[in-house]
N, CA, C and O atoms as a GROMACS GRO file, in nm:
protein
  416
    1UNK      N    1   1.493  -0.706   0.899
    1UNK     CA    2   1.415  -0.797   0.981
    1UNK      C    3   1.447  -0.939   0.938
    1UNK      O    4   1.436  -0.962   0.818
    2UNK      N    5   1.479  -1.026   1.009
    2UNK     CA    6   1.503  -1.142   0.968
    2UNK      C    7   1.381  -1.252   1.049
    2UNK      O    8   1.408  -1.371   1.057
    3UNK      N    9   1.314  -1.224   1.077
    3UNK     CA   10   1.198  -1.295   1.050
    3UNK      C   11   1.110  -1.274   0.916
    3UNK      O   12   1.089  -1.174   0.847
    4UNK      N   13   1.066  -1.410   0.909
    4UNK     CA   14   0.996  -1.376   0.747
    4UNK      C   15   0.830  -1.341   0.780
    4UNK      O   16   0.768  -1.372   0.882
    5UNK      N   17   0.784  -1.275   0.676
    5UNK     CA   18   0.665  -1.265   0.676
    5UNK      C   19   0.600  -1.328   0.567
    5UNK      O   20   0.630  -1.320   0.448
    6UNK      N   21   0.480  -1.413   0.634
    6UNK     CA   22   0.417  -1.536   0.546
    6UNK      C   23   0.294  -1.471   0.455
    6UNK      O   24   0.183  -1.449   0.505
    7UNK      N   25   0.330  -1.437   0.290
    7UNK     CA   26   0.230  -1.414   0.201
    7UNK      C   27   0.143  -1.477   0.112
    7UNK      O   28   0.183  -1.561   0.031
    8UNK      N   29   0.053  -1.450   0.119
    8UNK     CA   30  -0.070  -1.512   0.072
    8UNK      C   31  -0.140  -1.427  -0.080
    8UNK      O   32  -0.205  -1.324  -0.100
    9UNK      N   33  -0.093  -1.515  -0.146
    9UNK     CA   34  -0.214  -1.428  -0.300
    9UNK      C   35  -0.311  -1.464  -0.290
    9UNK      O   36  -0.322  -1.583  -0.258
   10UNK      N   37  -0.412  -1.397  -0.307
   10UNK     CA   38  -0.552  -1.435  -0.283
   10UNK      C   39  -0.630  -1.313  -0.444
   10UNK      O   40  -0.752  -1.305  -0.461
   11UNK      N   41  -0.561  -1.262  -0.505
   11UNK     CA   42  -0.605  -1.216  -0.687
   11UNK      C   43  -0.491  -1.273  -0.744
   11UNK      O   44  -0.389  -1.282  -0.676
   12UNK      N   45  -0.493  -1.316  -0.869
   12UNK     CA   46  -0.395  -1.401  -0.942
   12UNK      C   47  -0.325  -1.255  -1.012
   12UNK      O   48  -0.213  -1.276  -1.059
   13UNK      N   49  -0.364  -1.137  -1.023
   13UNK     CA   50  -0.298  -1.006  -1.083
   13UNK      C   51  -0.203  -0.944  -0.948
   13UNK      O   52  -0.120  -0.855  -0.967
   14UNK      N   53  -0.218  -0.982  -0.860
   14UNK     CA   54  -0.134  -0.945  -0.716
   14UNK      C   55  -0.013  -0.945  -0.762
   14UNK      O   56   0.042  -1.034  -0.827
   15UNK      N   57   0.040  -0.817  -0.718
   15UNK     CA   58   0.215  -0.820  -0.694
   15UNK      C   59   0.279  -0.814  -0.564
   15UNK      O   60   0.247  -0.730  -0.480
   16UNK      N   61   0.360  -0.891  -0.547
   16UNK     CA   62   0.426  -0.915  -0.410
   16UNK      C   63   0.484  -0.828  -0.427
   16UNK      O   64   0.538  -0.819  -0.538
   17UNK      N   65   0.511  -0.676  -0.287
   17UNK     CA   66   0.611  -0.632  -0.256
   17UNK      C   67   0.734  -0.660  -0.278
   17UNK      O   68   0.753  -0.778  -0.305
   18UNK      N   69   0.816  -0.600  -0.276
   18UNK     CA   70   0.969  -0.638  -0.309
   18UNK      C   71   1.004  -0.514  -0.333
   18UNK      O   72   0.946  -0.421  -0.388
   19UNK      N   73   1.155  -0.533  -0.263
   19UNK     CA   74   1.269  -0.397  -0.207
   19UNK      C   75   1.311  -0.383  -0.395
   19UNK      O   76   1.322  -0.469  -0.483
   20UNK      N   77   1.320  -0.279  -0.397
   20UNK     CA   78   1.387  -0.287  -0.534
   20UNK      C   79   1.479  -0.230  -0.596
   20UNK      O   80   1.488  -0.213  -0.718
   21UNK      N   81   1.607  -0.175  -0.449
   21UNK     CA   82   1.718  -0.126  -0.516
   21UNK      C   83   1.795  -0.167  -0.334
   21UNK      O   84   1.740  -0.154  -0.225
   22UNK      N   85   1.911  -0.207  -0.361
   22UNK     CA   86   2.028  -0.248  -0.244
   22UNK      C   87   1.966  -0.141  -0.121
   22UNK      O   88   1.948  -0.186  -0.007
   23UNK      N   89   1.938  -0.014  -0.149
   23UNK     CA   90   1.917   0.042  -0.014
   23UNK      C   91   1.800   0.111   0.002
   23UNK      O   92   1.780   0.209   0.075
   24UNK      N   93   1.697   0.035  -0.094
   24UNK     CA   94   1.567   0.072  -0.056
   24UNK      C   95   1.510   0.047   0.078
   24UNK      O   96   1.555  -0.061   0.116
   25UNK      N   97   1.434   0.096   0.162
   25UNK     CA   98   1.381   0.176   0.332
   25UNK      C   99   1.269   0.087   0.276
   25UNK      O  100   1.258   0.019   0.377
   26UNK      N  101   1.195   0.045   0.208
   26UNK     CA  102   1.076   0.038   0.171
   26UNK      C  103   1.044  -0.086   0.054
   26UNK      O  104   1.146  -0.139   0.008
   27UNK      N  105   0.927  -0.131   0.008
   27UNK     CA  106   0.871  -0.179  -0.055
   27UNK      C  107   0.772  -0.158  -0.121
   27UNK      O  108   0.662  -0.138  -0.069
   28UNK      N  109   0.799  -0.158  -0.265
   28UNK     CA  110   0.693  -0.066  -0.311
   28UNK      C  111   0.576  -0.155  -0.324
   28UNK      O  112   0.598  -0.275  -0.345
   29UNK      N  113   0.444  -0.108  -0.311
   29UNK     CA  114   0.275  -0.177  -0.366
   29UNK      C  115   0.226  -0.125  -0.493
   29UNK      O  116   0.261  -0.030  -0.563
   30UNK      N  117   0.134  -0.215  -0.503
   30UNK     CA  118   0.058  -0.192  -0.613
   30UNK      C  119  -0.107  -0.306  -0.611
   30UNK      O  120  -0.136  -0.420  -0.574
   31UNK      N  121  -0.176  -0.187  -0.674
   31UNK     CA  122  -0.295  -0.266  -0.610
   31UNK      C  123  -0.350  -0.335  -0.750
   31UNK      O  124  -0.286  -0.342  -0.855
   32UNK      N  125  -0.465  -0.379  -0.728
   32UNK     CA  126  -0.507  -0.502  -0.816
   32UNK      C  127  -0.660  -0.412  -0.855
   32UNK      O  128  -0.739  -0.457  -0.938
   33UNK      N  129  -0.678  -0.315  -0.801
   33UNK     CA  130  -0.772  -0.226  -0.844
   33UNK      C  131  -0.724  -0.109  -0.941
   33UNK      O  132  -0.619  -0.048  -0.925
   34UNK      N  133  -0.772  -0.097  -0.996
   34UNK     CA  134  -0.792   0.026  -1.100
   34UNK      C  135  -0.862   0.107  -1.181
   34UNK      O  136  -0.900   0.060  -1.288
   35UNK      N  137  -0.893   0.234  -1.150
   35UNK     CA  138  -0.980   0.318  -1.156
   35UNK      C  139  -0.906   0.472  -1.139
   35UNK      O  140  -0.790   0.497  -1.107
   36UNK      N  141  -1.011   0.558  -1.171
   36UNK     CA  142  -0.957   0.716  -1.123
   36UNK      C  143  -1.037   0.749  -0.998
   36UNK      O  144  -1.145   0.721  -0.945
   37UNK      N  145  -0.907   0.839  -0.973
   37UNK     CA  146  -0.925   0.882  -0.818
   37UNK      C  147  -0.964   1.068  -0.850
   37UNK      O  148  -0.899   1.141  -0.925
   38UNK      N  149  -1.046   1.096  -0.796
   38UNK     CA  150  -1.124   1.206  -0.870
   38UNK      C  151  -1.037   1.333  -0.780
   38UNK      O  152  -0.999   1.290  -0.671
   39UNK      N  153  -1.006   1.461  -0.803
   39UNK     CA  154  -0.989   1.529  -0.668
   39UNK      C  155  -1.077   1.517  -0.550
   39UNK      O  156  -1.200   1.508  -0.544
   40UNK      N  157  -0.979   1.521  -0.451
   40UNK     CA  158  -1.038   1.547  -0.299
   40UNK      C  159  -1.168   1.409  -0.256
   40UNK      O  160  -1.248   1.388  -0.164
   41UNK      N  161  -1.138   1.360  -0.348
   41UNK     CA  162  -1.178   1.167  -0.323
   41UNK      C  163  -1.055   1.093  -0.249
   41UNK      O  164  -0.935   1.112  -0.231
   42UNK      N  165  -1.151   1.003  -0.217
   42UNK     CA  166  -1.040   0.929  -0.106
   42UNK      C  167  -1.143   0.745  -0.117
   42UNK      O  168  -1.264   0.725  -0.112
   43UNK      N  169  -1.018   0.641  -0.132
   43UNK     CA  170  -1.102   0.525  -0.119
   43UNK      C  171  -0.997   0.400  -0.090
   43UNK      O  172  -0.881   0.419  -0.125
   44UNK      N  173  -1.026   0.298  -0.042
   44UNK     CA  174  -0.948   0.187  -0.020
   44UNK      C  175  -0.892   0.151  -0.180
   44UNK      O  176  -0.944   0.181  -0.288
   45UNK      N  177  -0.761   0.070  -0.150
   45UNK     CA  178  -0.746   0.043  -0.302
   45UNK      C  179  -0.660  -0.094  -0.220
   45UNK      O  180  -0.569  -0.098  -0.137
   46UNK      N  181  -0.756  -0.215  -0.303
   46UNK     CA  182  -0.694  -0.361  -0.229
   46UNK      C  183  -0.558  -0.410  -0.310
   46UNK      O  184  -0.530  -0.389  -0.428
   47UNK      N  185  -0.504  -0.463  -0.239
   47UNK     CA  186  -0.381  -0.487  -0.298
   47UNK      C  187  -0.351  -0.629  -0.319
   47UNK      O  188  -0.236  -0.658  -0.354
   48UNK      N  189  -0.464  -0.750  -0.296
   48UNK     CA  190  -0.491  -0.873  -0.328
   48UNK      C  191  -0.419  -0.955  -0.300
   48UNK      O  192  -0.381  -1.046  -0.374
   49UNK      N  193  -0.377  -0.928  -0.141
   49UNK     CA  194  -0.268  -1.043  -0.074
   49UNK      C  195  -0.317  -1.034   0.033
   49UNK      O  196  -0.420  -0.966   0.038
   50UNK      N  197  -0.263  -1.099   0.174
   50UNK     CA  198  -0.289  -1.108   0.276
   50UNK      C  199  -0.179  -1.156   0.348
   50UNK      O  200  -0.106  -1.238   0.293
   51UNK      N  201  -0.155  -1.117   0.461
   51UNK     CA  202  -0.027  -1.151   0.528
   51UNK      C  203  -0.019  -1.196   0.648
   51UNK      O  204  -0.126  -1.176   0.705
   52UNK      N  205   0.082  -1.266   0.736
   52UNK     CA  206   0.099  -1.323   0.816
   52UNK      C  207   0.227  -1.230   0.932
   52UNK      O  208   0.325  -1.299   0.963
   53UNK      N  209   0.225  -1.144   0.966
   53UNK     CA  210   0.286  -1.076   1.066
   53UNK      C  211   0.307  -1.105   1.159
   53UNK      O  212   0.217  -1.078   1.239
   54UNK      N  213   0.452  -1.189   1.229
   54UNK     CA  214   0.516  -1.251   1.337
   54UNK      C  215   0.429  -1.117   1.469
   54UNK      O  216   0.394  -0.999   1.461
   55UNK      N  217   0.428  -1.215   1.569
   55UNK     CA  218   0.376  -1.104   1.695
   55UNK      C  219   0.455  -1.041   1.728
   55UNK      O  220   0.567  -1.088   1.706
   56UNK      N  221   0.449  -0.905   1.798
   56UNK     CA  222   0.525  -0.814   1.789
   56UNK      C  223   0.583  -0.705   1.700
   56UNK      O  224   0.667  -0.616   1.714
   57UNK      N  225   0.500  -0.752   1.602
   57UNK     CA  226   0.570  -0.669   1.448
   57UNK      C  227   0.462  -0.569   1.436
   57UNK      O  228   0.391  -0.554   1.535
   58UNK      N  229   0.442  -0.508   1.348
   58UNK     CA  230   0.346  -0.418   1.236
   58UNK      C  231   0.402  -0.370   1.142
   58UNK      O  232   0.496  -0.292   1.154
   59UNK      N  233   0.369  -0.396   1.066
   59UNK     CA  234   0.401  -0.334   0.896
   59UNK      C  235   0.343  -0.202   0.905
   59UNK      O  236   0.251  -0.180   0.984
   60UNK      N  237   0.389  -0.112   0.831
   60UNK     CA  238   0.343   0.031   0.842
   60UNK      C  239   0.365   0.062   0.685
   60UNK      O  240   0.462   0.037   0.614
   61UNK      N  241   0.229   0.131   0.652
   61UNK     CA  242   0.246   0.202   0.516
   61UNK      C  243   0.248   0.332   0.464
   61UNK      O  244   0.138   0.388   0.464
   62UNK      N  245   0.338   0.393   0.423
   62UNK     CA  246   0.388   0.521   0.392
   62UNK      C  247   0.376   0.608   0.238
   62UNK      O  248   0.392   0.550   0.131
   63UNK      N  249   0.358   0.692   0.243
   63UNK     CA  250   0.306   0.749   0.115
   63UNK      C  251   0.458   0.775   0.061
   63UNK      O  252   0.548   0.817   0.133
   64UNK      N  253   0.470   0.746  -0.064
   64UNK     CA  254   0.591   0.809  -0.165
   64UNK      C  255   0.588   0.941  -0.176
   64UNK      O  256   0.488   1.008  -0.200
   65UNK      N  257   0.748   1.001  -0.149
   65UNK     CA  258   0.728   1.168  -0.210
   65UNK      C  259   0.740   1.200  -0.308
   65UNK      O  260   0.732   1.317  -0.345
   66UNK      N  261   0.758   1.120  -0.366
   66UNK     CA  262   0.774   1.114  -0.521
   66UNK      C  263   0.610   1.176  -0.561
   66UNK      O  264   0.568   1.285  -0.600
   67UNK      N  265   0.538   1.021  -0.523
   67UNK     CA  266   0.393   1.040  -0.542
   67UNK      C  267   0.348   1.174  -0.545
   67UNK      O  268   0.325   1.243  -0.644
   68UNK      N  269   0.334   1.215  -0.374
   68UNK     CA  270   0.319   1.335  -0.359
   68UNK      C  271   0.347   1.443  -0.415
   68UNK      O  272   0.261   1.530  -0.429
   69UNK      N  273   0.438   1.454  -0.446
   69UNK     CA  274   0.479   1.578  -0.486
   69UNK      C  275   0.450   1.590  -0.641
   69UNK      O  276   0.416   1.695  -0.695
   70UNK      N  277   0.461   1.514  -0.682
   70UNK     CA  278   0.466   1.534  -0.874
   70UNK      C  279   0.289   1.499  -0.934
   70UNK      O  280   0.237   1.529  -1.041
   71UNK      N  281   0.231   1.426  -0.814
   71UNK     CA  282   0.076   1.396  -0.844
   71UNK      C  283  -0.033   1.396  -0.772
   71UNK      O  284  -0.144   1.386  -0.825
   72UNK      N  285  -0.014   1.407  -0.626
   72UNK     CA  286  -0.098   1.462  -0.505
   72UNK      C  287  -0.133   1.385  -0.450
   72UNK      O  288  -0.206   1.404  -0.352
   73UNK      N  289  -0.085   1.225  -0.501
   73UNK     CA  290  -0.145   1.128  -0.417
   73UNK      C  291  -0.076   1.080  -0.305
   73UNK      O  292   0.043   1.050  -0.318
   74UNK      N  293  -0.138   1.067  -0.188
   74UNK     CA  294  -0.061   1.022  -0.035
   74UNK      C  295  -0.145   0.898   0.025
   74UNK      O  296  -0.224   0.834  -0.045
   75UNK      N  297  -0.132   0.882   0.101
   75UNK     CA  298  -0.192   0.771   0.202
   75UNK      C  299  -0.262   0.848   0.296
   75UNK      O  300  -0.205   0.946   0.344
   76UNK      N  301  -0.407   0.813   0.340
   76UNK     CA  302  -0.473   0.956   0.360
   76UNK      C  303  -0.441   0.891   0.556
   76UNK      O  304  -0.408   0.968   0.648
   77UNK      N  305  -0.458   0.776   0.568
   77UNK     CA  306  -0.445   0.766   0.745
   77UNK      C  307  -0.281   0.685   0.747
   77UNK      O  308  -0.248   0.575   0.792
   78UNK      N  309  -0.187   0.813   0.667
   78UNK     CA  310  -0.072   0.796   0.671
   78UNK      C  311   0.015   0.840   0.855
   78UNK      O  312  -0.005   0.948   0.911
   79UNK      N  313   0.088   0.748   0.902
   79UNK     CA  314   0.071   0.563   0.841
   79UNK      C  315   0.055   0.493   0.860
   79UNK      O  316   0.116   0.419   0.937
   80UNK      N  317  -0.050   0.471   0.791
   80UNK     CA  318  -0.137   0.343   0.797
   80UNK      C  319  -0.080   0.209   0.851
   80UNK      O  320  -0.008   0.148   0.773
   81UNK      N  321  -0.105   0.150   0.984
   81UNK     CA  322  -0.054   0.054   1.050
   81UNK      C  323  -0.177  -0.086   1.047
   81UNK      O  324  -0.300  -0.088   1.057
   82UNK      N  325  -0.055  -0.211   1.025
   82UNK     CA  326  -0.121  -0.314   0.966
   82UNK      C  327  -0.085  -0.438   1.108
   82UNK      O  328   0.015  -0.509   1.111
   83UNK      N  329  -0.184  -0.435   1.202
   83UNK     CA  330  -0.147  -0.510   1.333
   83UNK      C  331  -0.114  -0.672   1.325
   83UNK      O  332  -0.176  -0.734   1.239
   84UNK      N  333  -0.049  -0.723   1.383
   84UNK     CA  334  -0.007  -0.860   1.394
   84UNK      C  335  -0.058  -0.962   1.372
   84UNK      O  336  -0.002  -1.064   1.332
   85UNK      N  337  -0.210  -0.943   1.406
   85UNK     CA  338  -0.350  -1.025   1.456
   85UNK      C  339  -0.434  -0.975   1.348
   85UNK      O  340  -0.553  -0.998   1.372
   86UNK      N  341  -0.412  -0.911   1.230
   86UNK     CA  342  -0.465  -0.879   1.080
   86UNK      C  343  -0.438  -0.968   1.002
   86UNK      O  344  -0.323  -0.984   0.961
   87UNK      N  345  -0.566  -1.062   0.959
   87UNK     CA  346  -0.551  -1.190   0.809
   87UNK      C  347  -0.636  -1.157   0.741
   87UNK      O  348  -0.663  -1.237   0.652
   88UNK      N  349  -0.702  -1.051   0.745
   88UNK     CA  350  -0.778  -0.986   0.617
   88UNK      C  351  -0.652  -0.974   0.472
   88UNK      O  352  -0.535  -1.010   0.454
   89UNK      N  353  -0.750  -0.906   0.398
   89UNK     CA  354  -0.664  -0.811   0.282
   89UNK      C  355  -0.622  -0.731   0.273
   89UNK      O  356  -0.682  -0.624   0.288
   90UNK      N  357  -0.513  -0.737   0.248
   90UNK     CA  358  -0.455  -0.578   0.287
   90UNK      C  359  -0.471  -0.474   0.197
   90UNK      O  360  -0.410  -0.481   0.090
   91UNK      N  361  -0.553  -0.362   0.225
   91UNK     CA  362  -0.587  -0.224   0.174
   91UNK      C  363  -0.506  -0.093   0.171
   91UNK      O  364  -0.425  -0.083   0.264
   92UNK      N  365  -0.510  -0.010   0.100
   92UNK     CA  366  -0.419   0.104   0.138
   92UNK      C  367  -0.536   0.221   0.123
   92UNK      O  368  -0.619   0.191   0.038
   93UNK      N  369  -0.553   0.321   0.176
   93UNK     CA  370  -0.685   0.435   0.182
   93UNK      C  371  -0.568   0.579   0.121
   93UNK      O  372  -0.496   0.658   0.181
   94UNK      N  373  -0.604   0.555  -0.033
   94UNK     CA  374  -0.522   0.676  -0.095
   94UNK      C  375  -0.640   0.794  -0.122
   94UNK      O  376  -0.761   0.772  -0.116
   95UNK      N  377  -0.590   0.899  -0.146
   95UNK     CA  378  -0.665   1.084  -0.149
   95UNK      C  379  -0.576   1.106  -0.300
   95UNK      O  380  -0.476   1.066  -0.359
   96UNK      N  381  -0.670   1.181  -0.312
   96UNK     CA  382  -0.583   1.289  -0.453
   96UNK      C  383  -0.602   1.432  -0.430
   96UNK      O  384  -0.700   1.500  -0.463
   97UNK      N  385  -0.514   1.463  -0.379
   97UNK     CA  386  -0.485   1.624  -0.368
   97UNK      C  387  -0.476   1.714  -0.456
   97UNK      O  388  -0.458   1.833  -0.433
   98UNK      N  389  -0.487   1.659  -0.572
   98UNK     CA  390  -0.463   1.745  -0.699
   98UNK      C  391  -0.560   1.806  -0.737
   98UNK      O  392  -0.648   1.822  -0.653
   99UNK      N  393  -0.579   1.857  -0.862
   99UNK     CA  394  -0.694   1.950  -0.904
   99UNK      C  395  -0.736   1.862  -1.049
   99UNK      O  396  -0.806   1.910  -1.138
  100UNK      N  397  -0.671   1.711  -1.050
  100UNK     CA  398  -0.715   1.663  -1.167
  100UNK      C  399  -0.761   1.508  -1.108
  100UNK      O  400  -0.740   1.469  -0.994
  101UNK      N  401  -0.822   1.439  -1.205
  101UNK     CA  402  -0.818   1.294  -1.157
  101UNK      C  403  -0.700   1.192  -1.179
  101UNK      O  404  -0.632   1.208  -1.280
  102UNK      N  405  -0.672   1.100  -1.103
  102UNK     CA  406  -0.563   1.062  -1.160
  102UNK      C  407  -0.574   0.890  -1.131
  102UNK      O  408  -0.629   0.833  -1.037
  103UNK      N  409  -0.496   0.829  -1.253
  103UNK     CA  410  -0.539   0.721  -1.265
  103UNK      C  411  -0.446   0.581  -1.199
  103UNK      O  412  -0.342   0.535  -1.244
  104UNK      N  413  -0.534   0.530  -1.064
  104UNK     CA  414  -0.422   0.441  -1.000
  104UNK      C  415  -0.405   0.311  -1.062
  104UNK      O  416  -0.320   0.233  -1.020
   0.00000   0.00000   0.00000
């Protein structure tokens, strides 16, 4: 995409997205919350930025299979679509599928 998208820190612990290998599909997150996610719990986890999405666009957020598979955690209203006309904070709504708690 060569339009840019305009980011906003709004927690000083915020990490900006960023591609992080030549042919990464994706950008990894990380949120500014932290806590355990209990089994078969499910909760927003803020990620302490806010963004500016050219019209016509949507950012879409996708669960890792990595995640999944080795720890049960997914994106539960995977995927989660982030509309054009959104200047809130951006949230991600993760689940733990596992049979343990696990710590995001």
């Amino acid at each position: 995409m060569d339009t840019p998208i305009k980011l906003k820190r709004l927690h000083p612990e915020a990490i900006v997205p960023a591609f992080k290998t030549a042919g990464a599909a994706c950008a990894d997150l990380y949120t500014v919350d932290q806590c355990y996610l209990k089994p078969d719990e499910h909760r927003a986890f803020s990620l302490g930025w806010a963004m500016e999405i050219p019209v016509g666009y949507e950012v879409v957020i996708r669960p890792r299979s990595g995640l999944a598979l080795k720890r049960g955690i997914t994106v539960l209203n995977s995927p989660g679509t982030i509309d054009s006309d959104y200047r809130g904070e951006v949230s991600v709504i993760l689940v733990n599928h596992s049979f343990e708690s696990r710590w995001i």
